[in-house]
C-alpha positions in Angstrom: 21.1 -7.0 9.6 22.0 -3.7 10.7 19.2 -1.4 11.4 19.2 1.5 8.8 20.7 -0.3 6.3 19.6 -1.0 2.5 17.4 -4.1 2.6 16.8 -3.9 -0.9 18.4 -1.8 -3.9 17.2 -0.5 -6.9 19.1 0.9 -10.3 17.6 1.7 -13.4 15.4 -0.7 -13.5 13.5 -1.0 -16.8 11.2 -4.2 -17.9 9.5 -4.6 -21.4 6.8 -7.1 -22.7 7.1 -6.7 -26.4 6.9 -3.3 -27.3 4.8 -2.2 -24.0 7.3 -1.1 -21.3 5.3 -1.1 -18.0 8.7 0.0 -16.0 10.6 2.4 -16.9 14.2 3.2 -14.7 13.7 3.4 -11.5 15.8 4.2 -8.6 14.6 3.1 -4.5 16.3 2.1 -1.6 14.0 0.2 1.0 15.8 0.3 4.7 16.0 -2.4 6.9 13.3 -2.7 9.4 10.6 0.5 7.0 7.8 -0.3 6.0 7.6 1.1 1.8 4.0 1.6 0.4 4.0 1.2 -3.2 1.0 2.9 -4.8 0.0 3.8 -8.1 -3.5 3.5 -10.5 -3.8 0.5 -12.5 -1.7 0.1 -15.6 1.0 1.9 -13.7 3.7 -0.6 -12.9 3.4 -1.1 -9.6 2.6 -5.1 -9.5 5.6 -5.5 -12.2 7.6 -3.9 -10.0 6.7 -5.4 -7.0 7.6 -9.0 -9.0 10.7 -7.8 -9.7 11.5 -7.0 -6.3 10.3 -10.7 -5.4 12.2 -11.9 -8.0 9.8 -13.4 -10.0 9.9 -11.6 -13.1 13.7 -10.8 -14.5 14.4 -7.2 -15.3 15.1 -6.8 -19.2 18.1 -3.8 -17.7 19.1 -2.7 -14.5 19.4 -4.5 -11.0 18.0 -5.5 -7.7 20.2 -6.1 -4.8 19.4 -7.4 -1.6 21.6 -6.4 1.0 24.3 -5.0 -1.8 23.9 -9.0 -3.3 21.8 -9.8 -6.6 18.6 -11.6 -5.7 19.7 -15.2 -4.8 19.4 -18.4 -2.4 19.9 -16.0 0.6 17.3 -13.4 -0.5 14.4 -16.4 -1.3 15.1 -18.4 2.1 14.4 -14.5 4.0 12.0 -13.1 2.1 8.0 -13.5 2.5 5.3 -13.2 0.0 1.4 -12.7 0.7 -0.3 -12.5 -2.6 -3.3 -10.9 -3.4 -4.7 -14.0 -4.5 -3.0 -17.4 -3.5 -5.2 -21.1 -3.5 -5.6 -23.3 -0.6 -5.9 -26.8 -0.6 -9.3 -28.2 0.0 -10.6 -29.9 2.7 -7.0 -29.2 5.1 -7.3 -27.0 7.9 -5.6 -23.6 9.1 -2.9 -25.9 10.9 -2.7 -27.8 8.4 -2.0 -25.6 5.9 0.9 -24.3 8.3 2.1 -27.6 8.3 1.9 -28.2 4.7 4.1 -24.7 3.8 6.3 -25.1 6.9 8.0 -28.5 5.3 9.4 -25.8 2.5 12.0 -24.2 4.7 14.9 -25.5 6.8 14.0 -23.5 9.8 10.5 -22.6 10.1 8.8 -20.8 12.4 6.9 -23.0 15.1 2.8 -23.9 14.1 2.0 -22.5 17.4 3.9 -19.3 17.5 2.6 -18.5 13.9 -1.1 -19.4 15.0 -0.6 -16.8 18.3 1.4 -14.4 15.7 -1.7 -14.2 13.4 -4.7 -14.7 15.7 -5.9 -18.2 14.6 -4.9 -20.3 17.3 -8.9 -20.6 18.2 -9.0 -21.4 14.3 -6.6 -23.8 14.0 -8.8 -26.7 13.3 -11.0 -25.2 10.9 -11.1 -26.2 7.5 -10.2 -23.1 5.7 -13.0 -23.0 3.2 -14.9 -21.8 6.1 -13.2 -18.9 6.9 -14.4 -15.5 6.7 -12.2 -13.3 4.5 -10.3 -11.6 7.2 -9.5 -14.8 8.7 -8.3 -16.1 5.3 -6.2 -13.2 5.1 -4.6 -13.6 8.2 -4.1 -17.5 7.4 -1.9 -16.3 4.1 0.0 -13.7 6.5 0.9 -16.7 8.5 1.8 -19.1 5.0 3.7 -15.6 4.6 6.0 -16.0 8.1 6.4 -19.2 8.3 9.9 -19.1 7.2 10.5 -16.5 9.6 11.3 -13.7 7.1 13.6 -10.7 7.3 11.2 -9.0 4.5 7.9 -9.2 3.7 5.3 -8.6 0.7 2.1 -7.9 1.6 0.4 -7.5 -2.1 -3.1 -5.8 -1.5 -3.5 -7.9 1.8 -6.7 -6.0 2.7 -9.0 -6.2 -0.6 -12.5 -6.7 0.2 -12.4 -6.6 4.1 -14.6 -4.7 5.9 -13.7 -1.9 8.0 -13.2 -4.1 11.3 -11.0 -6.6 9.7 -9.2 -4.2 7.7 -7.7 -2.8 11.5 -7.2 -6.1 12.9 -5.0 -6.8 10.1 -3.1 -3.2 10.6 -2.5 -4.2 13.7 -0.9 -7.3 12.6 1.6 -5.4 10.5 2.6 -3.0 13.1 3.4 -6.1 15.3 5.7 -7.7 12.4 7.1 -3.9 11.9 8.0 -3.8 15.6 10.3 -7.1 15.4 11.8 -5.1 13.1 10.7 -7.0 9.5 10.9 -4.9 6.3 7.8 -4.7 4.9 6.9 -3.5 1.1 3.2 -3.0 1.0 1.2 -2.2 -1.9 -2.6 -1.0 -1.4 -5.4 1.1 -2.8 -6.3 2.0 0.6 -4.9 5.1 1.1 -5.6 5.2 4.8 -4.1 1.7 5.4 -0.7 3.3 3.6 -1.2 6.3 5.7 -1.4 3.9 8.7 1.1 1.6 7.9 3.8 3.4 5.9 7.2 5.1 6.5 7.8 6.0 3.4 5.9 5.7 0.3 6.2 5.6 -3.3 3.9 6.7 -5.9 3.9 5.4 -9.6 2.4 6.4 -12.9 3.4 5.1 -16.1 6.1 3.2 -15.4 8.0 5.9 -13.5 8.1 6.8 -9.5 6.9 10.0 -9.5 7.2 11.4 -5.6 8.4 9.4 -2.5 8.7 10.7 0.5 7.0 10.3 4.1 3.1 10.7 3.7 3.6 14.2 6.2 6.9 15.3 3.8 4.9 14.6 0.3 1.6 16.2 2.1 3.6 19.3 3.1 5.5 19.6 -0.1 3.0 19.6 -2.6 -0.2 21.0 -0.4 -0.5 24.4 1.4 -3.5 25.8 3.1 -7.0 23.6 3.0 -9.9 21.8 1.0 -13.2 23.5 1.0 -15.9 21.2 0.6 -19.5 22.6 -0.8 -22.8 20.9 -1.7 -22.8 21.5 -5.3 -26.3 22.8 -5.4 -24.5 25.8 -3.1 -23.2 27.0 -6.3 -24.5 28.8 -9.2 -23.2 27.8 -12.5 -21.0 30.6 -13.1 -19.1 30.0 -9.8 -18.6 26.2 -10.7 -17.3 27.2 -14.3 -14.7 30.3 -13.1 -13.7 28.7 -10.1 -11.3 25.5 -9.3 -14.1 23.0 -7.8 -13.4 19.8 -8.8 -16.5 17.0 -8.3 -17.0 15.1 -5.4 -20.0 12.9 -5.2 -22.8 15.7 -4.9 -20.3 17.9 -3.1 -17.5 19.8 -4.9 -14.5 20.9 -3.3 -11.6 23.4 -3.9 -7.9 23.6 -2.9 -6.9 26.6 -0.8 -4.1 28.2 0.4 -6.1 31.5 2.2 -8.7 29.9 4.1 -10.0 33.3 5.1 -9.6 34.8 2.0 -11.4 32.2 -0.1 -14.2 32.4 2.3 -14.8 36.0 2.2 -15.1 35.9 -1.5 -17.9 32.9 -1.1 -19.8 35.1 1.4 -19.6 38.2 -0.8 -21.0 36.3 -3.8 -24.0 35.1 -1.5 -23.0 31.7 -1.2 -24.5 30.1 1.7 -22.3 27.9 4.1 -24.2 26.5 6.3 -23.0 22.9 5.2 -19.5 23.9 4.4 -16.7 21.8 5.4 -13.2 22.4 5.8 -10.4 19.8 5.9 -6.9 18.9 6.0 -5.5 17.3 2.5 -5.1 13.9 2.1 -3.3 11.2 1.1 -6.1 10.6 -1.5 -5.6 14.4 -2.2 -2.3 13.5 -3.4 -2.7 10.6 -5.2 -4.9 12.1 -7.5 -3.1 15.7 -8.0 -0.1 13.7 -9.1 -2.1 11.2 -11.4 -4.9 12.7 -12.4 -7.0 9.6 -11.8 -9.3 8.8 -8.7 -8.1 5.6 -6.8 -9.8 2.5 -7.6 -9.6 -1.2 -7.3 
């Protein structure tokens, strides 16, 4: 592959069950060697979509291409899929399981590099019912390489990790983005997209409705700051005529005159003492352009 080139190609691509239409047209380009976040709220598309790209559901109109041929023998020997929730057999262990998914492909990657690749080679004789969940995770990344694939789909990968796992498995991806793998990610975490990302793309309703860089989307849509406020800070006539939206017990507003919108707190006797000021967010984003608070 060509570095820069279009890994996989999107037109106008449109799938219906029944009368519902959960995607509806879209265009994308994913480059060789990028990592694409796909985000979006439940119910908008994204996991349809993402099964179209992996070619397990058929689009009712429009195409995808990969590398400018339709979705074919080439594109399943290459490609890679870590599902969000995938069953392992009982009572085989993590090399085992290697083994088992390995006799699937012509040319699979060796046990050993995959254990090394995915930090289980002090694991590898565990049976995998007594992993933890980020070492389960990182067993289905390996089922995921095995065949050594040009892209990958990492569906959710980090659901239900904690914080410490969550990184170890970032810094998993980075090392399969650095061989230069394509990578489509989707996630609720918006930091892991932030992380992880070169591009994303967010969905509602069927529809991609911004893509861009996270800093290009950030800069386009945001200007100035968030002001952040213990809600008890504020009277009810300030919460009612200004643009504070709930946040926990805090409330915040979007800013563009920092100064400005501070001066007017001070001269309405507003106390900020526990004010906090901060840069807008992925998150920020996310729920300017669909309304809805992300969730799980």
């Amino acid at each position: 592959m060509n570095p820069g080139g279009i890994a996989l190609s999107v037109r106008q691509l449109h799938k219906h069950f029944g009368v519902i239409e959960a995607v509806r047209g879209i265009d994308l380009d994913i480059h060789v060697g990028e990592c694409l976040g796909l985000l979006g709220p439940n119910g908008a598309g994204k996991t349809t979509t993402v099964e179209l790209l992996e070619g397990i559901q058929s689009p009712s109109r429009g195409s995808v291409r990969y590398l400018g041929e339709p979705l074919g023998e080439r594109f399943r020997s290459e490609a890679g899929i870590q599902f969000q929730h995938t069953a392992l057999q009982d009572f085989l262990s993590v090399r085992e399981h290697l083994k088992l998914f390995a006799q699937l492909y012509d040319d699979p990657l060796s046990i050993d590099e995959v254990l090394r690749r995915c930090a289980l080679t002090d694991l590898a004789d565990r049976d995998a019912r007594k992993l933890s969940g980020g070492q389960r995770q990182r067993l289905l990344l390996g089922i995921a390489l095995i065949n050594q694939p040009a892209v990958l789909f990492l569906d959710e990968p980090t659901t239900g990790l904690d914080p410490q796992a969550r990184r170890n498995f970032w810094s998993l991806v980075e090392a399969i983005k650095s061989d230069g793998t394509t990578v489509v990610l989707t996630t609720h975490y918006m930091e892991e997209a932030y992380q992880l990302c070169d591009r994303i793309a967010i969905m509602d309703h069927g529809r991609i409705i911004a893509e861009g860089t996270p800093s290009q989307l950030l800069a386009h849509h945001f200007g100035g700051a968030v002001l952040s406020l213990p809600r008890a800070e504020l009277s009810a006539d300030q919460l009612a005529g200004g643009d504070w939206r709930a946040a926990g017990d805090r409330v915040e507003s979007v800013v563009v005159d920092v100064e400005a919108a501070l001066d007017a707190l001070r001269s309405e006797g507003t106390s900020l003492q526990r004010l906090l000021i901060r840069e807008h967010t992925l998150e920020d984003l996310f729920i300017e352009l669909t309304g809805e608070a992300l969730r799980a």
